[in-house]
C-alpha positions as a printed Julia matrix, in Angstrom:
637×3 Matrix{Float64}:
  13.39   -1.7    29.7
  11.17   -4.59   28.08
  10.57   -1.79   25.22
  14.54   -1.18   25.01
  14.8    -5.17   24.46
  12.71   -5.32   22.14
  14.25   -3.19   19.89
  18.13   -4.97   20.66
  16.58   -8.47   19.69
  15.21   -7.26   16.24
  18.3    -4.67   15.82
  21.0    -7.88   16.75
  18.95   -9.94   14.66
  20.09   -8.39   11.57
  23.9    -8.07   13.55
  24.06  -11.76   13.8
  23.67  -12.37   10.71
  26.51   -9.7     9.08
  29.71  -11.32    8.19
  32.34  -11.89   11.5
  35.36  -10.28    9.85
  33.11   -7.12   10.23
  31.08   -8.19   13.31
  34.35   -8.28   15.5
  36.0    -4.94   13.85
  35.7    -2.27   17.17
  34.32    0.93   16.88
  35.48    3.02   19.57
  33.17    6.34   19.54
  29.77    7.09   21.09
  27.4     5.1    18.67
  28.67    1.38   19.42
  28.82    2.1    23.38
  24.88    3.43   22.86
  24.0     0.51   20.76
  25.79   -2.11   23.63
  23.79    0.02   26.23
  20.57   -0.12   24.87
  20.96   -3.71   24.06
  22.55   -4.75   27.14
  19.52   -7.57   28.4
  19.61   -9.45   25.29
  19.41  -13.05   24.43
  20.54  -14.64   21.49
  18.43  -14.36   18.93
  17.87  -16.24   15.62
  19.87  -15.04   12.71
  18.3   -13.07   10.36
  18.17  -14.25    6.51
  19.34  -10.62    5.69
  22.32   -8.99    6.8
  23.13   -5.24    5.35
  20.68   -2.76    5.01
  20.76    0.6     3.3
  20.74    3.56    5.84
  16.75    4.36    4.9
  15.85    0.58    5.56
  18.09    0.86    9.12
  15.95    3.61    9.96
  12.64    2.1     8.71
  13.52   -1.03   11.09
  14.54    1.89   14.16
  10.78    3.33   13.44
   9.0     0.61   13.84
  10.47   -0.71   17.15
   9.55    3.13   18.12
   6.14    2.87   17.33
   6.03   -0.34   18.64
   7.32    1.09   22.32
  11.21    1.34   21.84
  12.4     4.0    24.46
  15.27    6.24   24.23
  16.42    9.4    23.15
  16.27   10.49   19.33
  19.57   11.15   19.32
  20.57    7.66   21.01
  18.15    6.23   18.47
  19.84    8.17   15.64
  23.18    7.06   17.16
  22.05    3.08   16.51
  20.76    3.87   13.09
  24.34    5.48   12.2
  26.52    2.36   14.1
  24.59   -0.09   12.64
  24.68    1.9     9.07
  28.33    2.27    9.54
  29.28   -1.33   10.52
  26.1    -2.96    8.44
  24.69   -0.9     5.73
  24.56   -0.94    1.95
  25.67    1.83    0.03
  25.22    2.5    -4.23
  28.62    3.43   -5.01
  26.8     4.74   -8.24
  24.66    7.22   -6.89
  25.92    7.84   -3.26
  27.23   11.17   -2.23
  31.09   11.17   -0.25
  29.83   11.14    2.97
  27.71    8.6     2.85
  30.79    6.5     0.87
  32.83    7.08    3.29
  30.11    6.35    6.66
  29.68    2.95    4.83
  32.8     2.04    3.23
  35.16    3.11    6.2
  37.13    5.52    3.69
  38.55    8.92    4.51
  36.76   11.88    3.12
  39.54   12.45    0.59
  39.39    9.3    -0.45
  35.46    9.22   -1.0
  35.75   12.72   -2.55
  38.07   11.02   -4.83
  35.81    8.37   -6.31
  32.79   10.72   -6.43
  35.05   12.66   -8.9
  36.28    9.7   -10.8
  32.24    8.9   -11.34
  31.61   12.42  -12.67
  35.11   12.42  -14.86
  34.38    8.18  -16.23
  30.82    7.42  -15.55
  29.38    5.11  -13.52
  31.28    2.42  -11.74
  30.73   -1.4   -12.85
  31.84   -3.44  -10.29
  34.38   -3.5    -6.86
  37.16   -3.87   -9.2
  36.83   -0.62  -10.87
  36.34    1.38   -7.63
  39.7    -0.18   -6.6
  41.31    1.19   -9.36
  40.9     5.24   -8.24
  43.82    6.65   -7.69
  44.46    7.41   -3.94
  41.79    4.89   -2.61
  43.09    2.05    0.19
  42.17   -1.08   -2.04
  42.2    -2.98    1.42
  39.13   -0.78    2.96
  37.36   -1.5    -0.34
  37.96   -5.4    -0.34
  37.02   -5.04    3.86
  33.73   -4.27    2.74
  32.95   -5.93   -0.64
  29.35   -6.69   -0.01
  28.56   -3.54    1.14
  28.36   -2.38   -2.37
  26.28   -2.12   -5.08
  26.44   -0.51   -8.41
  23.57    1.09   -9.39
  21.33   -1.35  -11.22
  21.39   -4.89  -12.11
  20.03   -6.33  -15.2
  16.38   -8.37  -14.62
  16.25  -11.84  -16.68
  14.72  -10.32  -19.8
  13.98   -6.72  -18.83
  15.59   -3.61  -18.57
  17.92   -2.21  -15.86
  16.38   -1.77  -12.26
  17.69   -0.17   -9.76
  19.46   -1.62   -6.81
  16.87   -0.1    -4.23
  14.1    -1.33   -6.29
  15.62   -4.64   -4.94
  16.48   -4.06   -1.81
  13.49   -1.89   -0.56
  10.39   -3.03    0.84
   6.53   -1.64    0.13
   3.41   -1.88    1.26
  -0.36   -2.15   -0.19
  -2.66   -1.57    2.85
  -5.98   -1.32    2.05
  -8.19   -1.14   -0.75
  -7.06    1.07   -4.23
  -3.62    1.39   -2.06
  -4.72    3.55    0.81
  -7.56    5.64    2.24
  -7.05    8.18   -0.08
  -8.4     5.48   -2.95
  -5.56    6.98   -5.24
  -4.7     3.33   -6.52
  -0.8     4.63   -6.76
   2.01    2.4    -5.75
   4.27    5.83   -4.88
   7.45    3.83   -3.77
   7.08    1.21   -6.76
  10.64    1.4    -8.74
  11.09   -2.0    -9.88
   8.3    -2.15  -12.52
   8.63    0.51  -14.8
   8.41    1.66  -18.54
  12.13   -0.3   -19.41
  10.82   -3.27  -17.7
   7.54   -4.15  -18.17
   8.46   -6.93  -21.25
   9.61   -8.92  -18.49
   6.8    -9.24  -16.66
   5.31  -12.62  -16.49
   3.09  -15.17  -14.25
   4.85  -15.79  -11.59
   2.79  -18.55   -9.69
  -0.76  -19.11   -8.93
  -2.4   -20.29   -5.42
  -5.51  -22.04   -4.93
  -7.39  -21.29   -2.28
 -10.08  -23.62   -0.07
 -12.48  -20.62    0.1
 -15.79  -21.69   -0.31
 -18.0   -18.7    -2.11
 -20.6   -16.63   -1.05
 -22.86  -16.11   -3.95
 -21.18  -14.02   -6.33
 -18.72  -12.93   -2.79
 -14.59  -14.83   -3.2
 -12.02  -13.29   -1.89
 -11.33   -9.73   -1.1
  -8.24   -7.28   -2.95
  -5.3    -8.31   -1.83
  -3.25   -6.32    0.65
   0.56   -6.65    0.6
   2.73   -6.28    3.84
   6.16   -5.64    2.27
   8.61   -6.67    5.34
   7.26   -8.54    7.91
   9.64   -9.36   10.95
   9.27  -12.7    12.11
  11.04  -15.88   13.94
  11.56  -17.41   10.5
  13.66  -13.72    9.15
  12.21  -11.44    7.2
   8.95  -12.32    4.82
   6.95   -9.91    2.19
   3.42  -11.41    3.2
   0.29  -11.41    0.72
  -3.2   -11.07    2.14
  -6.31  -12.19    1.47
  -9.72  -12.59    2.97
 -11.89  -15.43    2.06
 -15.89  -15.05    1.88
 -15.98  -17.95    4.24
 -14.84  -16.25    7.36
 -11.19  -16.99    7.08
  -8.15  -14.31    6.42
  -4.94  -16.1     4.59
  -1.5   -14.89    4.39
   0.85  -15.95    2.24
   4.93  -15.58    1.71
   4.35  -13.44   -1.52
   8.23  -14.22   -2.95
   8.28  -18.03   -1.95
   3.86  -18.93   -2.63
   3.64  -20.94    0.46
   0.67  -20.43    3.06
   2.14  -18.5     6.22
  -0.82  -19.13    8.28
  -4.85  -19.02    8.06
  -7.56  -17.82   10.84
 -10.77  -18.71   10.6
 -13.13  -16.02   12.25
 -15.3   -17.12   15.11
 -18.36  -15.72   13.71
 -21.8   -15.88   15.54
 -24.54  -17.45   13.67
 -27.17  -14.94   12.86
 -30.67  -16.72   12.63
 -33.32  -15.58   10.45
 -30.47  -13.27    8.41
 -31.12  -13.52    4.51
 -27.44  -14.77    2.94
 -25.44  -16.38    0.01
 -27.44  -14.87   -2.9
 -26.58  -12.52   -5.87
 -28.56   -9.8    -4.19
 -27.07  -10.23   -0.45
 -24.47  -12.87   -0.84
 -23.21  -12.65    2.96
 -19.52  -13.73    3.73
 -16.62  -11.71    4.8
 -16.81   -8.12    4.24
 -13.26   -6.63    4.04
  -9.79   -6.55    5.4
  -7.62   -3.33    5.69
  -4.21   -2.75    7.68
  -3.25    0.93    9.09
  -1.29    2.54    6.61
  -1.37    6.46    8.14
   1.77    8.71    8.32
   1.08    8.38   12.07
   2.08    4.69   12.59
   5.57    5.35   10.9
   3.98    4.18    7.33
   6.39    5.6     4.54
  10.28    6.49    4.59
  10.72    8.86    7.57
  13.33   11.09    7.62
  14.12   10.78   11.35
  12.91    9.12   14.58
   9.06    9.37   14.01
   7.04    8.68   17.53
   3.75    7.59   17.39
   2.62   10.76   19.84
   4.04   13.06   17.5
   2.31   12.61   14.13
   3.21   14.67   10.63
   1.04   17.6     9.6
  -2.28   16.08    8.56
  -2.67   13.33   10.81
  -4.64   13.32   14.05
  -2.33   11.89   16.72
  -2.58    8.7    18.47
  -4.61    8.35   21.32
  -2.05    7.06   24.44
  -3.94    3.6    25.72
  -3.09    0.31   26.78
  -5.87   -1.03   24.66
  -4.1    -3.63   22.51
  -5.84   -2.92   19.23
  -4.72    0.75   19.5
  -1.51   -0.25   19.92
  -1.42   -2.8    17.17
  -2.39    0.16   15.03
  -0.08    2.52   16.02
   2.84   -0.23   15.12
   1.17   -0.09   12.12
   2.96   -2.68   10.09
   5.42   -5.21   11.81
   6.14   -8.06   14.19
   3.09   -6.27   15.82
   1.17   -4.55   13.4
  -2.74   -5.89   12.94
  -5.07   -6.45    9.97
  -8.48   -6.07   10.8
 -11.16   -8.26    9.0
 -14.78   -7.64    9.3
 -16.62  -11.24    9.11
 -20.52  -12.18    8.34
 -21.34  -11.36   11.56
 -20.4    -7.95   11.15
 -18.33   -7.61   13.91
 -14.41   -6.3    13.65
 -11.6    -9.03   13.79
  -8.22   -7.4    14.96
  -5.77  -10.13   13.71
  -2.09  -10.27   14.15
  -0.14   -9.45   11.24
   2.38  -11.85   12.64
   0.21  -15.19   13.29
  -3.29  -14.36   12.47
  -3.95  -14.71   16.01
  -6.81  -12.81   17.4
  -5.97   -9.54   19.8
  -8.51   -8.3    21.65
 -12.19   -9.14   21.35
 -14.29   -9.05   17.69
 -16.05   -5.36   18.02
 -20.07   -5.02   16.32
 -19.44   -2.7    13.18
 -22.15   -3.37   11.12
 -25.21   -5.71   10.44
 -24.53   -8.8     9.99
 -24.64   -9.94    6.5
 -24.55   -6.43    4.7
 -23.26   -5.64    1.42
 -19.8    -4.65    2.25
 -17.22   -5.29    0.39
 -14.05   -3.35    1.21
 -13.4    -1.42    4.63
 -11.11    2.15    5.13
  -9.22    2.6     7.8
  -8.19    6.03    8.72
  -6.55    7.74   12.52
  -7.58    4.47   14.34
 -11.27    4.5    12.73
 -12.94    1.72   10.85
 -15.3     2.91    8.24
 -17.96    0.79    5.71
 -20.32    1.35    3.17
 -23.15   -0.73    2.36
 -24.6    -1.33   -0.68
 -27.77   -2.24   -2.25
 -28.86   -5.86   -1.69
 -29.19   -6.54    1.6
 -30.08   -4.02    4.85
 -30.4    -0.17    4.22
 -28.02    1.81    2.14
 -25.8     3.76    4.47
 -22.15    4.77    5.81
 -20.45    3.42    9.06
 -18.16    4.89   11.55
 -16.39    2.92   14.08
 -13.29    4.55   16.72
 -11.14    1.98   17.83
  -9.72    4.28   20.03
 -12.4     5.33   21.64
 -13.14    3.9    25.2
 -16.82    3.38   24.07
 -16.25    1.26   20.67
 -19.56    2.59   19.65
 -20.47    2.69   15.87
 -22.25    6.11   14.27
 -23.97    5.19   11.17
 -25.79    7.9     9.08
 -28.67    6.12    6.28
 -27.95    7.53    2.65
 -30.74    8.79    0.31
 -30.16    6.85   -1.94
 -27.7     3.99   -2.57
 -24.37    3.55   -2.61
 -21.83    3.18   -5.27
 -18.36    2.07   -5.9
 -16.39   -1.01   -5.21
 -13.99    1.08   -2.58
 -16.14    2.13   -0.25
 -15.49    5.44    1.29
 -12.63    7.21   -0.06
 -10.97    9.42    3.18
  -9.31   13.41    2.8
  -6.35   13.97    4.2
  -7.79   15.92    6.97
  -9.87   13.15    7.63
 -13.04   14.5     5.97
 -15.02   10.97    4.43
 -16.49   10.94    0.73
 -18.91    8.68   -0.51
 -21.37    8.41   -3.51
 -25.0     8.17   -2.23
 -27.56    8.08   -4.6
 -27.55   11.72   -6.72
 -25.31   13.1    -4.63
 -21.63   12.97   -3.41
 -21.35   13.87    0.48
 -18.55   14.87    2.81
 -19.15   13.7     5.95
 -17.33   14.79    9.09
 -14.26   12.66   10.41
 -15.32    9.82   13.07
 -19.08   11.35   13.67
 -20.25   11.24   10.0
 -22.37   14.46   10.51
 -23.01   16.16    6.64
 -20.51   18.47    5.98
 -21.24   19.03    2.72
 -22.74   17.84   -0.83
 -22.53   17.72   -4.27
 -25.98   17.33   -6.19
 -25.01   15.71   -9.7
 -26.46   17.06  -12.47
 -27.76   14.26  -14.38
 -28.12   11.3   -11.86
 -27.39    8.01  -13.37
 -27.6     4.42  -12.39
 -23.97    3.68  -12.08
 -21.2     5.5   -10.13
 -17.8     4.92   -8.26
 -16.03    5.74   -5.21
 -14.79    9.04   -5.18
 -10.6     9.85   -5.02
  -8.83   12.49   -3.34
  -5.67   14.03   -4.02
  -3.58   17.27   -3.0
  -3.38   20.0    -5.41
  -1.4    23.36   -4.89
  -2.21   22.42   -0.66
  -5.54   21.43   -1.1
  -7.81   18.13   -1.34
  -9.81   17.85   -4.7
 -12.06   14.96   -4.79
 -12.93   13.29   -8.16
 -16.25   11.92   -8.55
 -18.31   10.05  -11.19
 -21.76    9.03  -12.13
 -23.29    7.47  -15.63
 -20.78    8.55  -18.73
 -19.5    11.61  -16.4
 -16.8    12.36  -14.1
 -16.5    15.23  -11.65
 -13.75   17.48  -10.61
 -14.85   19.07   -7.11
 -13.27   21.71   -4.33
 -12.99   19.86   -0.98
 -13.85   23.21    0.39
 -17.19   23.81   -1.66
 -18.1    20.21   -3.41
 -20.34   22.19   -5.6
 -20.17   25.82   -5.32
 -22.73   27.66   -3.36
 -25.38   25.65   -5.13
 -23.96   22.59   -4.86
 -24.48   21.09   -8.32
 -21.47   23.71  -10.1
 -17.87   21.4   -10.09
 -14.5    22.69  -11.03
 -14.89   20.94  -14.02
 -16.82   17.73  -15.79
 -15.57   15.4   -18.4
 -17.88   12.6   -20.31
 -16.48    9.46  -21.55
 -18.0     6.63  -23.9
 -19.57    4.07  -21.57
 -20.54    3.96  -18.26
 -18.08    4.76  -15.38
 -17.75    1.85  -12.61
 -15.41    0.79   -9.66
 -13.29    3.33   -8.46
 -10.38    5.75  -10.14
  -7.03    5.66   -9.82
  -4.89    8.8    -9.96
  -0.96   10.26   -9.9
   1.37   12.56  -10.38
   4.37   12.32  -13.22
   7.63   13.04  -11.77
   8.94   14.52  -14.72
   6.02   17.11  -16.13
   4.72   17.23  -12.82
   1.0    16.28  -14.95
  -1.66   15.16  -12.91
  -3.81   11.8   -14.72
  -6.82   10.7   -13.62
  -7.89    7.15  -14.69
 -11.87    5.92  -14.99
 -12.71    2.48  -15.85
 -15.44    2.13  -17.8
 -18.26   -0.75  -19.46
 -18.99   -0.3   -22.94
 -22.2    -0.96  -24.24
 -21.29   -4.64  -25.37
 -18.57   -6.96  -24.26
 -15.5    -6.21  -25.92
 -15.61   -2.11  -25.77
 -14.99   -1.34  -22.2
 -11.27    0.47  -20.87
  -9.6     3.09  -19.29
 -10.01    6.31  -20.36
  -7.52    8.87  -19.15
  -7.86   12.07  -18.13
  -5.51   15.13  -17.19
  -5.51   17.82  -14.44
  -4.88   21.22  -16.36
  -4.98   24.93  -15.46
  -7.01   27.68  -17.96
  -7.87   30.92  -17.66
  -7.57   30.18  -13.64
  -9.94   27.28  -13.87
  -9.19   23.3   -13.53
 -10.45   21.3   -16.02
 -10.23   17.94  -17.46
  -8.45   17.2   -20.81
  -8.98   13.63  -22.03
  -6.23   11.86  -23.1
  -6.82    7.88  -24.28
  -8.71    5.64  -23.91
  -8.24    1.93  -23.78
 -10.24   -1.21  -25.31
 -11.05   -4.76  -25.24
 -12.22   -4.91  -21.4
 -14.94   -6.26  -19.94
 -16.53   -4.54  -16.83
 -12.86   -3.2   -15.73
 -11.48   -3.33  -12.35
 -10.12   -0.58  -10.55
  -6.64    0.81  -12.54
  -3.8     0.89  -10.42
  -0.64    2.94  -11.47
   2.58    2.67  -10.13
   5.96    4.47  -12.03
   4.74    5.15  -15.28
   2.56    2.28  -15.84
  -1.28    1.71  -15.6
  -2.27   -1.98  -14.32
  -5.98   -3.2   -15.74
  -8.0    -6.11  -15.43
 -10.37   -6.97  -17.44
 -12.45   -8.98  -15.06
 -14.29  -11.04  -18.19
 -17.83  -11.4   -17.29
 -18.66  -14.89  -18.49
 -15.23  -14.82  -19.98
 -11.33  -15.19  -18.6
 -10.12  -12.12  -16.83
  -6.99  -10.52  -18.35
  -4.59   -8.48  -17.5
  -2.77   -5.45  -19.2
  -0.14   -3.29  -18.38
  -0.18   -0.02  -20.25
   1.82    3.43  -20.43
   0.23    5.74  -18.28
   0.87    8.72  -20.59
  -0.14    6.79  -24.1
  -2.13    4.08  -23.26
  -0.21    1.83  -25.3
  -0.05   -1.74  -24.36
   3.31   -3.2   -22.97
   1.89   -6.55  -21.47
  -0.84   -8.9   -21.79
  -1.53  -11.74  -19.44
  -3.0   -13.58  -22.66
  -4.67  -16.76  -21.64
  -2.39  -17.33  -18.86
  -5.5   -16.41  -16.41
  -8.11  -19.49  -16.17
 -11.15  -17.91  -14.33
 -13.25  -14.53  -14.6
 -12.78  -12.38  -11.96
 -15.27  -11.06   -9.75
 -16.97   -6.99  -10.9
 -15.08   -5.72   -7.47
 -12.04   -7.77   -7.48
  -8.96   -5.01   -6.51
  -5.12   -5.4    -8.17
  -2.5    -4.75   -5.45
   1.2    -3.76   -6.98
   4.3    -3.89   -4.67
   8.01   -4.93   -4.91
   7.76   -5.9    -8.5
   4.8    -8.07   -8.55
   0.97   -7.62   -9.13
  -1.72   -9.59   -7.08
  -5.73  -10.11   -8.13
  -7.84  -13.01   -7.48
 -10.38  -15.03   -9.61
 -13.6   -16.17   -8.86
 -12.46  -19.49   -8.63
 -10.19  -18.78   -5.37
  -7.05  -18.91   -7.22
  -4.91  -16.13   -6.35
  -2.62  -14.55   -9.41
   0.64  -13.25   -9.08
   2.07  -11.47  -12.35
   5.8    -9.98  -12.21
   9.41   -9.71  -12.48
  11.3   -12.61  -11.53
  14.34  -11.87   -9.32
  15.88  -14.62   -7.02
  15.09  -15.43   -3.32
């Protein structure tokens, strides 16, 4: 039953803390008695800050105690999300069908039928007041429950109208370019948008006591949208340092949540802390997979029972597989990868460390982000220090023992490996761009570029019409390639090849628009002086049955860009400056035209791999300085 607790102490968390006219109302049917049963060995716990929840974020909170070890039925489950949507939840009166007004409202379904037809006759509904007003509605239910509703959108301080679950959700940012994927898309992101974006501004800054590595800071940030903790509920910011240490930070408030230094062995006689093999911490990365209940499920999703797509979790009592099958929580992990090479699983919670460090890689390589994909760690390293080649590590696996397979050539991009959704890894190595088999890196497959060049990126996949196609680029080209045959039988023919007016560098970012269904690729790109660097965009079209690659715009004014990262219409860029400030610019993802600049506001250049995270409103890069940036919407806390 310790499982069973532990979902009644987070569940009655967020019970406490609803209002007592509501908390003491009875609800004599199936779902209260199953909550009271499955709860029945709690202790008081500490109120939450937050007290109703929308029926999605209910059964968000339901998952994770699941894949954290919750026991019971799906249909007792289901009957806890319903009770506690019922007596707790949040409903948009605006967009909301009847039943769901009447489950969270307490109305009859004549009466929610009724104001779902007063919305369609009058338009949307402004405040309580005007829902009152509906003929044949008890005014009394409606005042009963008066901060249960919302109304559709609220106006930001300067911006646009966003919508209510734009405010009230929570995302996450869990790795590198957004996933393992490397898409760069913020899918869920609703609060930033085209309508909004003249309200972005700085939000705050943090300085951080990182001491550098050579040219090595801090790694992309990674953004952990609802933590669960003693102190309530916290959207948590994290960084790793090049010194060994991992910070976290409460991403709406700025304040320092806690800091771990990693117990690193010294390595003597390894070469460190200079432009060619600076040394430091290598990467951070959290599991974001399907598996581990990562997205908005539409039901009870057990960790043994996966989506399509996703290998299933391995049943153990190892603690670091079950950290990652929580996947983001109270006990979710992050795992860091220090000097020393070795793997740090870290709790998301504390920073404390679970388990034991596990050997990944040499000590002091070039690595500079990790992927994390079905409970296995995976690293590039580049040129600069050891040999040029791609790592494998299970965490699963009873063994722990790393497969590593030495590259041709070296290695390019500033994501590292970029993972299919059938677990198939990508990576540019010297000429070529291989597919390597999931977990035992054995060559699967290759694509021989044409006209090998001196720059490249890491490679993005995305689903098209059921299938992954992997984008690829290398000098002033970029690559449009069949998962299933990289490059034909001769392995040098693509799907299609696009050139662009500079040099290609970093890593793409990529998504679909909701309204023409168009697919855009984005490449950043270094001109051949200072100021003419950008984005160039690119999109996905169908002629004569072939795929090719229509360019679009392209941006200016950058300096050595930084991976693009798009979320709802808008394309994020830094320019990382060279010698210069970085800058940042928000732009519209079908025009390229420019609806914020950061100005001066940033103080510091940015280093050539530096990553933008984008989640709940707000955008996160560092500078080479150790000051942390956060650019956004301001909303109260």
């Amino acid at each position: 039953m310790q499982s069973a607790r532990a979902l009644c102490v987070v569940l009655a968390c967020f019970a406490a803390a609803a209002p007592p006219v509501l908390a003491q109302q009875p609800a004599a049917d199936a779902s209260k008695a199953n909550f009271e049963r499955l709860c029945g060995t709690c202790h008081e716990p500490e109120r939450s800050t937050s007290s109703r929840r929308t029926r999605e974020q209910w059964l968000q909170t339901v998952n994770g105690m699941v894949a954290r070890g919750a026991e019971g039925t799906d249909a007792e489950l289901m009957g806890v999300v319903e009770y506690l949507t019922r007596e707790y939840g949040r409903v948009n009166v605006n967009l909301a069908s009847a039943e769901d007004l009447a489950r969270v409202l307490g109305l009859t379904p004549a009466e929610a039928a009724a104001i779902v037809q007063a919305r369609r006759e009058r338009g949307t509904f402004e405040d309580a007041a005007a829902v009152a007003r509906v003929p044949g509605v008890d005014a009394g239910k409606l005042a009963a429950r008066n901060d249960a509703m919302v109304f559709g959108s609220r106006v930001a301080p300067s911006a646009g109208r966003v919508p209510v679950a734009a405010l009230t959700a929570y995302n996450n940012w869990p790795g590198v370019n957004g996933g393992p994927q490397r898409e760069g898309w913020a899918r869920p992101e609703a609060m930033l948008a085209r309508n909004t974006a003249a309200a972005i501004q700085l939000l705050y800054t943090r300085k951080l006591d990182n001491r550098n590595r050579g040219t090595n800071a801090l790694t992309p940030p990674l953004v952990l949208g609802n933590l669960i903790s003693y102190r309530g509920f916290k959207e948590m910011l994290l960084l790793g340092g090049s010194a060994d240490v991992v910070y976290s930070i409460d991403a709406a408030l700025n304040r320092v949540l806690w800091t771990a230094k990693l117990p690193v062995q010294p390595q003597a006689g390894v070469a460190g802390n200079s432009d060619t093999c600076p040394g430091g911490l290598m990467g951070i990365v959290m599991n974001g997979s399907a598996a581990s209940g990562f997205g908005a499920p539409a039901g009870i999703r057990r960790p043994g029972v996966p989506p399509p797509g996703f290998a299933p979790p391995v049943v153990s009592k190892d603690a670091v597989v079950m950290g990652l099958a929580g996947g983001f929580g109270r006990n979710g992990l992050v795992v860091a990868v220090g000097s020393d090479g070795r793997a740090y699983p870290l709790s998301q919670s504390n920073g404390a460390l679970v388990g034991q460090p596990i050997p990944f890689v040499p000590a002091s390589s070039n690595v500079r982000s990790v992927n994390l994909f079905d409970y296995t760690l995976y690293a590039t390293n580049r040129p600069g220090c050891g040999e040029d080649a791609v790592y494998a590590l299970d965490l699963a696996s009873d063994s722990k023992a790393v497969v590593k397979v030495t590259s041709a050539g070296r290695i390019h991009g500033s994501a590292g490996p970029a993972i299919g959704n059938d677990g198939t890894v990508y990576a540019h190595a010297g000429d070529r761009i291989i597919a390597l088999t999931a977990k035992t890196l054995k060559e699967r497959d290759h694509f021989s570029i044409p006209a090998p060049a001196s720059t490249g990126m890491t490679p993005l996949v995305f689903q098209h019409n059921g299938k992954d196609i992997v984008v690829a680029g290398a000098g002033s080209e970029v690559y449009l390639l069949d998962s299933g045959a990289l490059g034909g039988q001769d392995h040098s023919t693509p799907f299609a090849r696009a050139r662009v007016e500079g040099a290609v560098r970093a890593a793409f970012a990529g998504w679909e628009d909701p309204e023409t269904r168009s697919r855009w690729i984005y490449v950043p790109v270094s001109g051949a002086d200072s100021t003419s660097g950008g984005i160039a965009a690119f999109t996905l079209e169908e002629r004569d049955g072939r795929l090719t690659l229509v360019p679009r715009w392209t941006s200016r004014g950058m300096v050595a860009p930084a991976a693009p990262v798009i979320a709802n219409g808008l394309v994020f860029a830094l320019s990382t400056g060279g010698k210069n400030n970085a800058k940042l610019s928000v732009l519209d993802a079908a025009s390229g035209k420019e609806l914020f600049t950061s100005r001066d506001s940033v103080t510091g250049a940015a280093n050539a791999d530096t990553g933008l995270a984008v989640a709940n409103g707000q955008v996160y890069f560092s500078t080479q300085d150790n000051t942390v940036y956060c650019f956004g919407i301001p909303t109260e806390h």
